[in-house]
FIFIKE-755074 format. One record per residue (C-alpha): x negated, y negated, z; residue in three letters. Coordinates in pm, whole numbers, plus 32768, in hexadecimal, padded with zeros to 4 digits. Each point is the difference from the previous one (the first is absolute). Last residue first. Layout:
N
- X|Y|Z|ALA
...
***
This chain:
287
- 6A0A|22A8|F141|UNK
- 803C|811A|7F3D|UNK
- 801B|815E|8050|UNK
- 7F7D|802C|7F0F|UNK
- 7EFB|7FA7|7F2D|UNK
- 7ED2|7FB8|80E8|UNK
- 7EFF|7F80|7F42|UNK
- 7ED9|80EF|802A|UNK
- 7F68|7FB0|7EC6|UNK
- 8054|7ED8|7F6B|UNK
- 7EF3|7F8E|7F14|UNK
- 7F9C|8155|7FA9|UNK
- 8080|8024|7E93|UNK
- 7F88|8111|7F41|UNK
- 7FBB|8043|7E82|UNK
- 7E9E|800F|8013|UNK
- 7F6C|8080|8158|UNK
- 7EAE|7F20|801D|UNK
- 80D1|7F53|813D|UNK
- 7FF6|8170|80C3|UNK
- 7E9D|8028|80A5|UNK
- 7FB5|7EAC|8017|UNK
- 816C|7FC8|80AE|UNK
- 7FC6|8119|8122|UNK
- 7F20|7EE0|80B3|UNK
- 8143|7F15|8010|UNK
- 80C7|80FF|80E2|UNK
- 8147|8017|7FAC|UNK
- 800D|814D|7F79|UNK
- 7F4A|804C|813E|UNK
- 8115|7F70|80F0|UNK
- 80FB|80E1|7F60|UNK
- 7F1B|8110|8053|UNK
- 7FBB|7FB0|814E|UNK
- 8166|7FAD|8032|UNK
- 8063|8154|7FB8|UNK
- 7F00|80D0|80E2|UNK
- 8072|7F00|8133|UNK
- 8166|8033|7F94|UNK
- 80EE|7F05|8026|UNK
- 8094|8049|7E9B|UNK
- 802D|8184|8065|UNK
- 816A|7FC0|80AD|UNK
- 8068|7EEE|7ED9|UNK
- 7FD2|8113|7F0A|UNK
- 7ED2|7F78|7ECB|UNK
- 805B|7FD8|7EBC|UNK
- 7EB5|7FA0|7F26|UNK
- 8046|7F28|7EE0|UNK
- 7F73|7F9B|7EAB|UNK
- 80A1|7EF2|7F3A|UNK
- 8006|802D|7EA0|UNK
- 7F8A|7F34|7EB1|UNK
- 809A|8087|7EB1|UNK
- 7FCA|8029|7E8E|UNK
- 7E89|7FB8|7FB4|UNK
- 7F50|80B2|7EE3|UNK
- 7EC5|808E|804E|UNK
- 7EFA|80AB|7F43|UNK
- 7F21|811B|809B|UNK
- 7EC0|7FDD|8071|UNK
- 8035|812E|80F2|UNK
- 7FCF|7F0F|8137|UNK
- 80B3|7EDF|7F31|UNK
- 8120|8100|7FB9|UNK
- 8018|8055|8185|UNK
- 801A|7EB6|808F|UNK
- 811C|7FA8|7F1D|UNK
- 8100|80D2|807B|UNK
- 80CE|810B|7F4D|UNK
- 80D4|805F|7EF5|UNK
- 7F3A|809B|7EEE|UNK
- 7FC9|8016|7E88|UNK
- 7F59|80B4|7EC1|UNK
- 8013|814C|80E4|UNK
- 7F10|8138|7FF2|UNK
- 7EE6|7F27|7F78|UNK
- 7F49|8039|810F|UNK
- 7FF9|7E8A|806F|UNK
- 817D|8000|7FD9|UNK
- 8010|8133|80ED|UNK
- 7EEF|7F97|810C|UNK
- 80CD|7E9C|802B|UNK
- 811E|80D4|8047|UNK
- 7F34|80DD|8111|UNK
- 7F88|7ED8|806D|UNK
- 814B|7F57|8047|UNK
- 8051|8141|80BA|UNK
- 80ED|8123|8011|UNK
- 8040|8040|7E99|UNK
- 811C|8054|7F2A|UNK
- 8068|8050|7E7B|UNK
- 8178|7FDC|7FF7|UNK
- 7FD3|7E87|7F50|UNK
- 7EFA|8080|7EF5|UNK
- 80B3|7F79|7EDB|UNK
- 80BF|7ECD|806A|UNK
- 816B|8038|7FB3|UNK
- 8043|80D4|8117|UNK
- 7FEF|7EA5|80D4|UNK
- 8145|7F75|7F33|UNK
- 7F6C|7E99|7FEF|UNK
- 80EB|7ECD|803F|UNK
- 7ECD|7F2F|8045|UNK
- 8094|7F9F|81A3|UNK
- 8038|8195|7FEA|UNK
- 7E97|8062|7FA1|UNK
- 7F6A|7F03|80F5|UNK
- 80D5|80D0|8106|UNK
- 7FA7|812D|7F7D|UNK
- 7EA5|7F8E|802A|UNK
- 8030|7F6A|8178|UNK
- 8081|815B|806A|UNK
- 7EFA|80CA|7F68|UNK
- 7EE1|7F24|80C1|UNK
- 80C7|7FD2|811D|UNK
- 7FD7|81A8|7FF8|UNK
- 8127|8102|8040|UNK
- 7FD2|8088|7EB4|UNK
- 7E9A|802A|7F6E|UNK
- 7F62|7F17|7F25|UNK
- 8020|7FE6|7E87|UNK
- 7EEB|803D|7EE8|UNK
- 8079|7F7A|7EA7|UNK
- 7FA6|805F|7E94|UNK
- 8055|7EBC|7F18|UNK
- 8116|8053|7F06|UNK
- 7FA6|7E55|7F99|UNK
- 814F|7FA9|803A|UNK
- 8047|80CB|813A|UNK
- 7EA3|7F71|809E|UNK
- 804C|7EAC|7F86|UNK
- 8128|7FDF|80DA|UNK
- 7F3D|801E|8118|UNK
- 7F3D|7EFC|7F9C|UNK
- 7EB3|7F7A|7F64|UNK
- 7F7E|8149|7F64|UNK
- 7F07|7FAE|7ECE|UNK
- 7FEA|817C|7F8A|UNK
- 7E7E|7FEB|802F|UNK
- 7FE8|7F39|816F|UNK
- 7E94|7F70|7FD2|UNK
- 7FE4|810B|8108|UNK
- 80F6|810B|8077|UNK
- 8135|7F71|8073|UNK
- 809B|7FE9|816A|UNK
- 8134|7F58|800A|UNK
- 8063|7F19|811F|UNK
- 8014|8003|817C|UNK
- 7F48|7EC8|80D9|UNK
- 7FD1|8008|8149|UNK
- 8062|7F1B|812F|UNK
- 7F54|8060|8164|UNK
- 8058|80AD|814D|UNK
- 8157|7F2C|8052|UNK
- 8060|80CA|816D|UNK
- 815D|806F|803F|UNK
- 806F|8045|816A|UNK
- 80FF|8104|8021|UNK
- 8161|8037|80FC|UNK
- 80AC|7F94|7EB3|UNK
- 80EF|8118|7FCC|UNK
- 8049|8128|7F55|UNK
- 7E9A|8057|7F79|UNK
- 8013|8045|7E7C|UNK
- 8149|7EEC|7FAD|UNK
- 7FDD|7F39|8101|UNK
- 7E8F|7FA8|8016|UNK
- 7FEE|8032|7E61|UNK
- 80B9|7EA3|8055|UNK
- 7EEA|7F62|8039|UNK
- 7FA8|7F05|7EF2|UNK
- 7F56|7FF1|7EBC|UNK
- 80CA|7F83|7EDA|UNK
- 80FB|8048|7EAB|UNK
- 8125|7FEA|8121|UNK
- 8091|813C|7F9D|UNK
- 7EB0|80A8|7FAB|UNK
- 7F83|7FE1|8151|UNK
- 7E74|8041|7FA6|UNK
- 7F55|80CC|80FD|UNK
- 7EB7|8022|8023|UNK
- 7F75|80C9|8145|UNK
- 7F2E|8056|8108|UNK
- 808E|80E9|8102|UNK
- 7F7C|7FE9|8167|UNK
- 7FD4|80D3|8125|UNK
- 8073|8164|7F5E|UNK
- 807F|8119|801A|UNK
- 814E|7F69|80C6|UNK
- 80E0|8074|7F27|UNK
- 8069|7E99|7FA3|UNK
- 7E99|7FB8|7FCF|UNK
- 7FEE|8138|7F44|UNK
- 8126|7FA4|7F4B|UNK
- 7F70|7E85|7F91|UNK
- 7EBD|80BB|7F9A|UNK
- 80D2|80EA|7EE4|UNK
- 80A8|7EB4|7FB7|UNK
- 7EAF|7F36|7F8D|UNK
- 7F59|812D|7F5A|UNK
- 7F39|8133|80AC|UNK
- 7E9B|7F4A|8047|UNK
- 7FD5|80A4|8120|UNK
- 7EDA|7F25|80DF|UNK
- 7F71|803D|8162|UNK
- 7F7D|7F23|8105|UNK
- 7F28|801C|8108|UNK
- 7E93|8054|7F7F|UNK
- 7F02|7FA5|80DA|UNK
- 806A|7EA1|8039|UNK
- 7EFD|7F4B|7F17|UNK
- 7FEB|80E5|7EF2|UNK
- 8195|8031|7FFE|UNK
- 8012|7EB7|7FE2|UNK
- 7F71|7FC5|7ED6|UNK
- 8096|8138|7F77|UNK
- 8167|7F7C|806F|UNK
- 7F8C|7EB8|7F31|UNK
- 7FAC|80CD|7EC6|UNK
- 812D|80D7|7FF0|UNK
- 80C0|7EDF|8024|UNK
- 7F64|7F34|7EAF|UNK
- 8031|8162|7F51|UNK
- 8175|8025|8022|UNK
- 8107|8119|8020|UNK
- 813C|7FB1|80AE|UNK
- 8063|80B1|8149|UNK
- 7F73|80B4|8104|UNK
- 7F0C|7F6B|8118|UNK
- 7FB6|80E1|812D|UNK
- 7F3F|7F0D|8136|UNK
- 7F3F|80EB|80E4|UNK
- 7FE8|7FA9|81CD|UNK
- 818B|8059|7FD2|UNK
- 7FE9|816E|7F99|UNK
- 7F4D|8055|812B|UNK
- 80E9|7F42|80CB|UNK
- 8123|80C2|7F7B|UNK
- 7F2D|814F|8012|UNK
- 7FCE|7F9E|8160|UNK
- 816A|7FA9|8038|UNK
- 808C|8131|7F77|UNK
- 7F22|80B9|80DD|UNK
- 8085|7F73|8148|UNK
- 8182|8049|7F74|UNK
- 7F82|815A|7FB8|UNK
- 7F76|8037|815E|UNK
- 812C|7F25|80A6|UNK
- 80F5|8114|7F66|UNK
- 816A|7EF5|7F8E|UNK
- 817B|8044|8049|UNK
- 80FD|7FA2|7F31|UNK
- 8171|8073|807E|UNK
- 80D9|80FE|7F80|UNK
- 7F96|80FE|80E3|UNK
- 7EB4|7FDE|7FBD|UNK
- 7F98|7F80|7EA4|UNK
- 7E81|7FA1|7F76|UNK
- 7F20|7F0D|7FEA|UNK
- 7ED1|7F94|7F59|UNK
- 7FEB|7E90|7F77|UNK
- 8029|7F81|7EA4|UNK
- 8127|80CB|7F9C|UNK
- 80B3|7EA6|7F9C|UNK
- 812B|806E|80EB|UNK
- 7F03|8034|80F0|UNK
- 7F3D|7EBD|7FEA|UNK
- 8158|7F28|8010|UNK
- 805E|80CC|811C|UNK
- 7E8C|7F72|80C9|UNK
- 804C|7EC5|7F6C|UNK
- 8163|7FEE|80C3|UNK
- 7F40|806C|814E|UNK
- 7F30|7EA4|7FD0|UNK
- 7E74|8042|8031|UNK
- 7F1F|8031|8108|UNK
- 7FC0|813D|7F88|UNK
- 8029|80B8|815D|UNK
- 8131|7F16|802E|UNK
- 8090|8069|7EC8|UNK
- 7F7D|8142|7FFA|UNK
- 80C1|8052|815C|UNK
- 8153|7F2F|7F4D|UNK
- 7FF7|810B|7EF4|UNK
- 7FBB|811C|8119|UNK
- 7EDD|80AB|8041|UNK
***
């Protein structure tokens, strides 16, 4: 078949169809110069595309609250949607790289000292996205209990020689912190600890229960599950970034709708450190 062929056997605009091929999306291959597409791969492509479409693939920012309200409905709808916590960036490429449905992330625009969109721009390229509020959270130190070497800042933790656990690169967790460090004039190496990285918030609130770190960067949830001490620094908005094309979804409105749902509330209200008030605000585009 030819590109306009596809188009019209596609039902879909013969510019999209050399969009997909320049993108190595869909299988093609050369004749004579021209494009030319096999009708058995091109029918196979679209059941592995539809196959692939009925499960949701959510990459981005690690977080406990989420984790909790894809298992919820995971129990309920037989197990649809899938979670990589691989860092806030890490899930904006795979959305860009089309691995994925929908990245979650917290991003802090350090130029303007607030939350907005412009990760849009600078990770994706463009604004063809819909961003969806999840929840507020709150970041902070995590100390062990009765907090021993009295840690009340980030500058305290240089002052005091204060062993440090630090999450990994490519994180909103890691970016916000070198932020905070910056706004306090802090040279990061200072803190003792800084180069020593972990994946999760639990897996920092693990290492200061341990003993293996005197203090952590992470969110509040996790020290009052490890009965750790807490020492607020930050509260963060919580997004997922969703492409405009897999908004209107059937399989993503469900779950958009679920987080909305008020019966999912008893199961997530008890989370400390969270804010759920508006969850599934619509963040851009606005209006």
């Amino acid at each position: 078949m030819s590109a306009r062929d596809l188009s019209r056997y596609l039902k879909i605009n013969e510019k999209k169809i050399y969009k997909l091929v320049q993108e190595g999306k869909v299988p093609s291959m050369k004749i004579g110069g021209k494009i030319a597409f096999v009708r058995e791969l091109i029918d196979k492509w679209i059941l592995g595309n539809t196959e692939w479409e009925q499960q949701l693939f959510v990459a981005g920012s690690d977080d406990i609250l989420l984790r909790n309200i894809i298992d919820a409905y995971n129990s309920l709808h037989g197990g649809l949607v899938f979670y990589a916590p691989v860092g806030s960036i890490n899930g904006l490429k795979a959305l860009q790289d089309s691995k994925a449905t929908m990245s979650c992330v917290h991003i802090l625009e350090s130029a303007k000292k607030e939350e907005d969109v412009s990760y849009l721009e600078k990770y994706l390229g463009g604004s063809e996205y819909f961003v969806i509020q999840l929840f507020l959270r709150e970041q902070g130190l995590m100390v062990p209990k009765g907090n021993p070497k009295v840690i009340k800042s980030l500058q305290d933790i240089t002052i005091k020689g204060a062993g440090f656990v630090n999450r990994n690169q490519g994180s909103g967790t890691r970016l916000l912190l070198d932020f905070l460090l910056r706004e306090a004039k802090i040279e990061p190496m200072s803190l003792k600890g800084y180069g020593t990285e972990v994946d999760t918030h639990i897996q920092v609130g693990l290492s200061v229960l341990k003993g293996l770190a005197d203090v952590g960067f992470g969110i509040r949830h996790v020290a009052h599950m490890l009965g750790l001490d807490f020492v607020f620094l930050f509260k963060e908005r919580f997004d997922v970034v969703i492409p405009k094309e897999r908004y209107y979804s059937s399989h993503v409105k469900a779950f958009l709708a679920f987080c909305e749902q008020s019966a999912l509330l008893p199961n997530v209200r008890d989370f400390t450190g969270y804010d759920l008030d508006k969850m599934g605000k619509v963040v851009f585009p606005r209006g």
